[in-house]
N, C-alpha and C positions, 0 to 999 in steps of 0.2 A: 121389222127385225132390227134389234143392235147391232151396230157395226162392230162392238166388242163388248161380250154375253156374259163374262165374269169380273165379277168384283172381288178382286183378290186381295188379303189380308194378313200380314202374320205380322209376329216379332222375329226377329234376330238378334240374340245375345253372343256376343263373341269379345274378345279380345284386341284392339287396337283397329277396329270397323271407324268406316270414313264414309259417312251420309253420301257424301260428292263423288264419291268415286260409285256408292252402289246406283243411285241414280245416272250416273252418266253410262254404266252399262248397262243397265236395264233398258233405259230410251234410245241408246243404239244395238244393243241384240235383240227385241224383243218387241214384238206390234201390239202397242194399243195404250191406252189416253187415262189422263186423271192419275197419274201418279204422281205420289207424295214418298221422300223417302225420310224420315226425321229421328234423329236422335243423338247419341256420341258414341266412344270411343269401346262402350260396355253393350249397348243397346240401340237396337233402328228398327224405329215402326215402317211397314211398304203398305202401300194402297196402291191398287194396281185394276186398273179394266182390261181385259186381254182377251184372246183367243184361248190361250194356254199357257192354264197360271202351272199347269206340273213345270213347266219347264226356269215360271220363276219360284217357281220351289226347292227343284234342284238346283238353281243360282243360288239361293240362301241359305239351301244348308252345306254350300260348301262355305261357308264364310262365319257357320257357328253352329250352334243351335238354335233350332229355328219351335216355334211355339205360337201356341194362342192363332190358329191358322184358322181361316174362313175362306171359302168359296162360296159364293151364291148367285146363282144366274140369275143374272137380271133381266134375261127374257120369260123366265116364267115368271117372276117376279111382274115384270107390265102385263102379262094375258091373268094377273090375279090368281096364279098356281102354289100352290104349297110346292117345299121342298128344293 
């Protein structure tokens, strides 16, 4: 089993968004590995392994609108499972 089961994905479109700041709270609120946070000041792509991506969910949309959202367990995903 993964030690972190979701691959978490969205945009965040907001106003005056600061990559370094959403990354430095993510990696200190929140457990688990392979994040990416990239974009400027209008828009920030997250890539995210986690336990619990609701809760980087609710982190992103406080900080704008958030879109284009993907969860996909990647423990079904290694036993070869749909869905």
């Amino acid at each position: 089993m993964l030690e972190y089961r979701y691959d978490t994905q969205l945009l965040i479109e907001g106003i005056g968004l600061d990559e370094d700041a959403v990354h430095d709270y993510i990696t200190s609120h929140f457990a688990g590995d392979s994040l990416l946070a990239v974009g400027d000041e209008n828009l920030i792509k997250i890539h995210f392994h986690t336990n619990e991506p609701w809760k980087v969910l609710e982190y992103a949309a406080s900080l704008g609108e958030i879109y284009d959202i993907v969860v996909e367990d990647m423990d079904r995903q290694s036993r070869r499972l749909q869905g």
